[in-house]
C-alpha positions in Angstrom: 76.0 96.2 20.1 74.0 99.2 19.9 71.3 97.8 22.0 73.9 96.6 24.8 74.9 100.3 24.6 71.5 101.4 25.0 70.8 99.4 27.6 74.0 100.5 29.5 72.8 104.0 29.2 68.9 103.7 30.5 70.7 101.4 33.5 73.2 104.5 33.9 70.5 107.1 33.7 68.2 104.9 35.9 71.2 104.5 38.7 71.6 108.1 38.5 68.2 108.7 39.2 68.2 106.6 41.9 70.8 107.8 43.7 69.3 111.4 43.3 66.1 110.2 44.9 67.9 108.2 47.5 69.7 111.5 48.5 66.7 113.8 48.5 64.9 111.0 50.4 67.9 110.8 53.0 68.1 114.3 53.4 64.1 115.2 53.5 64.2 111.9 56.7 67.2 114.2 58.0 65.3 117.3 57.8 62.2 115.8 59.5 64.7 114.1 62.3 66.1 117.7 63.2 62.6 119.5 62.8 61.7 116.9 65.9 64.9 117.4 67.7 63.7 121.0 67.9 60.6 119.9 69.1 61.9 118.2 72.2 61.0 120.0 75.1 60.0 118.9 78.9 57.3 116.5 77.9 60.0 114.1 76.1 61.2 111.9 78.6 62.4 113.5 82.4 66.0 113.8 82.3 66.0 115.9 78.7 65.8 119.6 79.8 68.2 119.0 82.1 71.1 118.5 79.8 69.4 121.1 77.2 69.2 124.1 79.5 72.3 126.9 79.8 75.3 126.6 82.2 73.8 127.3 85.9 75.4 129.0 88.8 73.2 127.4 91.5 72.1 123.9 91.8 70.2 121.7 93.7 71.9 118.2 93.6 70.7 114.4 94.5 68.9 111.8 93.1 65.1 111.3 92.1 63.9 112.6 95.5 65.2 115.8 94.8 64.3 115.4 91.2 60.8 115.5 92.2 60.7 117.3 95.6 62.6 120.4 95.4 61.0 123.2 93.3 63.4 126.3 92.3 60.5 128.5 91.6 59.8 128.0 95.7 62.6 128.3 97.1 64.0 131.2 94.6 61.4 133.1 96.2 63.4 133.6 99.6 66.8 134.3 97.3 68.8 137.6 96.7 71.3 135.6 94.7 71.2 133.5 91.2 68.2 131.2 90.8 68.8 127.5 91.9 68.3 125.1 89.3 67.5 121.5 90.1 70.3 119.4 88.3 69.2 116.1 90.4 68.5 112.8 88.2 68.4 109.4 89.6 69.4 107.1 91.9 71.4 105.5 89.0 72.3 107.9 87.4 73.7 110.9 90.1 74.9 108.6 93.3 77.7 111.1 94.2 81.0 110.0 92.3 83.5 110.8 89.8 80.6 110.8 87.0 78.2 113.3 88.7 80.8 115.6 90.3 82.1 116.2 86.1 79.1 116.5 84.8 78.1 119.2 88.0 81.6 121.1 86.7 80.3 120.9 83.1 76.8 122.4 84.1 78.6 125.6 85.5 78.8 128.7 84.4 82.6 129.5 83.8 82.4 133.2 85.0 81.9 132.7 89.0 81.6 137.0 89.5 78.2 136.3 91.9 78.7 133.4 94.5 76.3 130.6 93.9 73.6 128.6 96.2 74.4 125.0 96.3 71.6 122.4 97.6 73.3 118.9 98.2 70.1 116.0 99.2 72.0 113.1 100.8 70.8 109.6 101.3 72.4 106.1 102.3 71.4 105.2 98.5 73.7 108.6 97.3 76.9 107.1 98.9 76.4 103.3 98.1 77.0 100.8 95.2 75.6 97.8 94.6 77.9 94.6 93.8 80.3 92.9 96.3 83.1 95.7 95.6 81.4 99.1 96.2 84.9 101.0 96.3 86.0 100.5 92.7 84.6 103.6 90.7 85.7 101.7 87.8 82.2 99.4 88.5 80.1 102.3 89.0 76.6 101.9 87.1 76.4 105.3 86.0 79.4 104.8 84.3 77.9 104.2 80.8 75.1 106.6 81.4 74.7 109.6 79.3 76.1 111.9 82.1 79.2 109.9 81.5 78.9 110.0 78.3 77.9 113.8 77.7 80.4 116.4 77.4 78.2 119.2 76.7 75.1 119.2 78.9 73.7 122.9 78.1 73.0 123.0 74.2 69.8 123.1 72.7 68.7 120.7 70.8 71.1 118.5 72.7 72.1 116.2 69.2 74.2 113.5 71.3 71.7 112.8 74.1 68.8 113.0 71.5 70.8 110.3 69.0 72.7 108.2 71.9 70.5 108.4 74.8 67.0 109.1 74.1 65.4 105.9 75.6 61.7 106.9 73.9 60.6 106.8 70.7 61.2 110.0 68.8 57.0 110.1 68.2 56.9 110.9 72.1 58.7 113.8 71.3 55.5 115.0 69.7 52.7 113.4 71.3 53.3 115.3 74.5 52.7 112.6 77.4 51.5 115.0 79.8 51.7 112.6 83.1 55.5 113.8 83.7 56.8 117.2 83.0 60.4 118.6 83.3 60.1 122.2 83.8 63.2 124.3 82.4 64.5 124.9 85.8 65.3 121.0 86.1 61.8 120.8 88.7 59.9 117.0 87.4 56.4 117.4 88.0 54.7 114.0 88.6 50.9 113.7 87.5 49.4 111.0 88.3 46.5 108.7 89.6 46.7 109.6 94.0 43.1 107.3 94.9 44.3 105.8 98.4 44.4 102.3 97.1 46.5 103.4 94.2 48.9 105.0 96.0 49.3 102.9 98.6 49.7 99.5 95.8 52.9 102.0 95.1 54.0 102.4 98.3 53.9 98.5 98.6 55.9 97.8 95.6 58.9 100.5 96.4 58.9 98.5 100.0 59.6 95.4 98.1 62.0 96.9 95.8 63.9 99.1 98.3 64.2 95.6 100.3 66.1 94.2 97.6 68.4 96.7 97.3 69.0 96.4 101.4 70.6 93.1 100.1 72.6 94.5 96.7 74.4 97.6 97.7 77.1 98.4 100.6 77.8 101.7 101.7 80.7 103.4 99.6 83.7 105.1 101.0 84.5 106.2 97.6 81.1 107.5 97.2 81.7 109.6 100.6 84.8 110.5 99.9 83.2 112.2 96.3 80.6 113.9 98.2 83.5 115.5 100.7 85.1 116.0 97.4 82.2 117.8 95.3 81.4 119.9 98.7 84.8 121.1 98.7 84.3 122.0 95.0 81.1 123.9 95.7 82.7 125.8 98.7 85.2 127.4 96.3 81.9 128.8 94.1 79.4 129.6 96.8 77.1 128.3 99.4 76.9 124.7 100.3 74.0 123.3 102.7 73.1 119.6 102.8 69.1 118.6 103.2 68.0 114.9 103.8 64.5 114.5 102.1 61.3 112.9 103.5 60.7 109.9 102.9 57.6 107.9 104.0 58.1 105.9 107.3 57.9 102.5 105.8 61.2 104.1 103.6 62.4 105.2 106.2 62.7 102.0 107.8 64.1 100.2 105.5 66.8 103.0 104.9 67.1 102.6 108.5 67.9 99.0 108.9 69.6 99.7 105.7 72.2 101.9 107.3 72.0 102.3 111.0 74.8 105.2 111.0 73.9 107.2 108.2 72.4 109.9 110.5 75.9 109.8 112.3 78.1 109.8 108.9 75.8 112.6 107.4 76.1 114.7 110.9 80.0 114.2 111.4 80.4 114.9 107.7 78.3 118.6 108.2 80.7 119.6 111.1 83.8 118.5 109.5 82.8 120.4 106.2 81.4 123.4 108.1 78.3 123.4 106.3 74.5 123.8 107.8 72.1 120.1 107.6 68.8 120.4 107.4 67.2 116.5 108.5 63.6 116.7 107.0 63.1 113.1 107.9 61.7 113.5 111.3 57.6 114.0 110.9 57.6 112.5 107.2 54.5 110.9 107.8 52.7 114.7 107.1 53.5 114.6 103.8 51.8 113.1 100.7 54.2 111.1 98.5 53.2 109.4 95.0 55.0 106.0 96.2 56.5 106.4 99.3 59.3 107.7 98.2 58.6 110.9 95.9 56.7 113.6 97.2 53.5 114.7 95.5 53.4 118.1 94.1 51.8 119.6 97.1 54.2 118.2 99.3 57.4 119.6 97.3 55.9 122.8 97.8 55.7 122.6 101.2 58.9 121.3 101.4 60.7 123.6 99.2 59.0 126.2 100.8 60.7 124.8 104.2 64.3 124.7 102.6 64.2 128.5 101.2 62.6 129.7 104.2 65.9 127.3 106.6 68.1 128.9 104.1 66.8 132.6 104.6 67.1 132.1 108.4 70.6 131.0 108.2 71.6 133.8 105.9 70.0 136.5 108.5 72.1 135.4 111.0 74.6 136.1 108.3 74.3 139.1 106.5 77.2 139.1 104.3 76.0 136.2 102.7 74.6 136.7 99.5 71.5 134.4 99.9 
């Protein structure tokens, strides 16, 4: 009996001790989880800063070509008014709809005392949808994204994204990857290999792959009639001026054949809206993109320097405008 006892008691002790260990491991794991949250910065994956930066009162707004192209620091050099911040994601993930006009709602500041500058890039790929019934938001992709899914998208760390949507492993958050980097005024700096044959292997493949999607997605009415919607919005708060980006001419074509009256829709859409449209399409072939369809560096300088410097003029024709 006594040795049953004792037996009972070293189990008891050792369970005891286990669970104690079990629960300092747990929280030292937690501890070293949270230490690397605090670590994540521009260099962990190229949507990150975006959603872990404070409530803006200017944005620029689009997919990856204004992701990459459009650099605040630029064209906040020609403003008098709050710095822009570049809020653009993907092609996936901010096609104009219910789920990127929220999250655009969620990213302002609440206090509206200085009217913002609002920079909206528009493509045929920003007001389509893939699948044979491009109306129903319901069957939007971006629907189980992270914008979606986000309710707070200026809180640093950003704990949900990091724990729900952080595609990388967590290591990446300390090794630094220094090819792309998502500087905190939303800019995504591409650095990468630009040899001739390189470059032009990329250009190649996003033909191929932008030829597909001529045959997957159909222009949107809903999607248009969220972009009339998140430029009314906008209005209300500020400045609104739409800018279709460069693209390289073999793009272009496709987007072309793609969508014949997209020009026209974009155009009748400006004057209806009364708000200024800068085309930057014409002459694309000057510029230097990474694939054809993302502008190198040098490039999105030049054509950032082009949008601040359209945006300047239109406000000296204006003087009570505040940019």
């Amino acid at each position: 009996m006594e040795g049953k006892r004792r037996n009972l008691f070293i189990f008891n002790f050792d369970m005891k001790k286990f669970l104690k260990l079990s629960a300092l491991f747990l929280v030292l794991v937690l501890v070293a989880i949270v230490a690397v949250f605090f670590q994540a910065d521009g260099y962990s994956d190229p949507f990150y800063m975006r959603v872990a930066t404070p409530k803006q009162n200017s944005l620029i707004l689009g997919n990856s070509k204004a992701a990459q192209g459009l650099q605040p620091e630029v064209i906040n050099s020609f403003s008098k008014a709050d710095p822009v911040f570049n809020y653009s994601f993907s092609m996936v993930h901010s096609p104009y709809g219910p789920t990127y006009l929220n999250s655009i709602k969620r990213k302002l500041s609440e206090e509206n005392e200085t009217p913002g500058v609002f920079i909206l890039t528009v493509d045929p790929w920003s007001i389509s949808a893939p699948g044979s019934d491009p109306d129903n938001e319901d069957l939007f992709p971006e629907n189980e994204s992270f914008l979606n899914a986000l309710t707070n998208v200026s809180t640093r760390p950003n704990f949900p994204y990091l724990l729900s949507h952080y595609k990388n492993s967590y290591a990446k958050i300390l090794q630094k990857d220094t090819t792309a980097f998502l500087h905190d005024d939303g800019w995504l700096e591409i650095k990468i290999n630009m040899e001739e044959a390189v470059v032009n292997n990329r250009i190649s493949e996003k033909v191929t792959d932008f030829g597909k999607k001529m045959l997957e997605y159909q222009l949107s009415e809903t999607r248009l009639s969220y972009l009339y919607e998140t430029i009314d919005y906008l209005k209300q708060r500020g400045k609104v001026y739409l800018v279709i980006m460069p693209v390289h001419p073999e793009i272009r074509h496709i987007e072309e054949m793609y969508m014949p009256d997209f020009d026209g829709i974009i155009r009748k859409m400006a004057q209806e809206v009364t708000v200024p449209l800068f085309d930057m399409t014409r002459g694309s072939e000057r510029f230097t993109f990474t694939d054809g369809l993302h502008l190198a560096p040098e490039s999105g300088y030049e054509v950032s320097y082009k949008v601040g410097n359209w945006i300047e003029r239109i406000v000296r024709r204006n003087p009570n405008s505040i940019y």
